[in-house]
N, C-alpha and C positions, 0 to 999 in steps of 0.2 A: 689497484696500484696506488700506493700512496705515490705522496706530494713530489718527494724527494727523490723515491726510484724512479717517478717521471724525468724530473730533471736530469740524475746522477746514475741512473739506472740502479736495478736493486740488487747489486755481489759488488756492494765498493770494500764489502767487507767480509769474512767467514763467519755466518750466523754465529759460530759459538763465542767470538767476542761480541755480540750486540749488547751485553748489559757493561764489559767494560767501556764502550764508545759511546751509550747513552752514559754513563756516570762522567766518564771527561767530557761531554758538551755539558751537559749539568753544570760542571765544576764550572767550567771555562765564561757560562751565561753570566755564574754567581758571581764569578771575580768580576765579570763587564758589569754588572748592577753592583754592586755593594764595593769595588773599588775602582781601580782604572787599570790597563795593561800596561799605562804609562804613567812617569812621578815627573816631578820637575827634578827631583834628587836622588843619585843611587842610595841603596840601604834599604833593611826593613823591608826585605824583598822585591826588590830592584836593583838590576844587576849594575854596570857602570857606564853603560847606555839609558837605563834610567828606563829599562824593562821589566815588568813583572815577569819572574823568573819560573813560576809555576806556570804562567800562562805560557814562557817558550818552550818547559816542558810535557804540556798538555800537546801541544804542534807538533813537536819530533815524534811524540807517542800516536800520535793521528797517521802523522805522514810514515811512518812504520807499519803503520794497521793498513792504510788504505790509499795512501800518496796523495799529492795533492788534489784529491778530486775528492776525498773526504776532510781536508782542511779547504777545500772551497762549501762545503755544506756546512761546517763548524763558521763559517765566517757568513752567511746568511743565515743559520737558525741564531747566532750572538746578534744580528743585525734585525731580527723579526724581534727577538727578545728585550734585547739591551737597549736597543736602539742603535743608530748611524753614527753616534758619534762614536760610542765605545766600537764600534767593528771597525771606525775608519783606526781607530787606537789601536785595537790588535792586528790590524793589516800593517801598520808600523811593527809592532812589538815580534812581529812575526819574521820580519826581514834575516834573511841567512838563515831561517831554520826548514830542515829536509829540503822539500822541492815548491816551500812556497811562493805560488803565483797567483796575483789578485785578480 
């Protein structure tokens, strides 16, 4: 039993999306390391809360796949990965999108 279906048990999702749920945590890691979920300025993808706009919809496409109990694992593997501060970021950037709860 891996790590996570400990945690989250393991049918958060229908096997045959798991390469598109591992390519959105993928994505979602990259955007936390290589940019921020959050800008100080909308623009240049940030919406006008001054959200990374791919990253709210990497969220709705989670919480579509597997509710928030699969954007609660997306926000500790960005948190193992990224580190705390970019997860405390997208736990922001997250706000109002599907049935996100921290």
């Amino acid at each position: 039993m891996a790590f996570f279906d400990f945690l989250f048990g393991p049918k958060l999702y229908p096997a045959e999306l798991s390469k598109e749920v591992e390519s959105l945590l993928n994505e979602l890691i990259n955007i936390g390391i290589k940019e921020d979920y959050l800008s100080e300025h909308p623009g240049n993808g940030y919406n006008a809360q001054c959200r990374h706009v791919r990253t709210r919809a990497i969220g709705k496409r989670l919480d579509e796949i597997g509710g928030n109990k699969l954007m609660q694992l997306a926000y500790v593997r960005v948190a193992k990965k990224a580190g705390k501060v970019p997860a405390s970021h997208l736990e922001y950037a997250w706000t109002d999108v599907g049935h996100w709860q921290p």
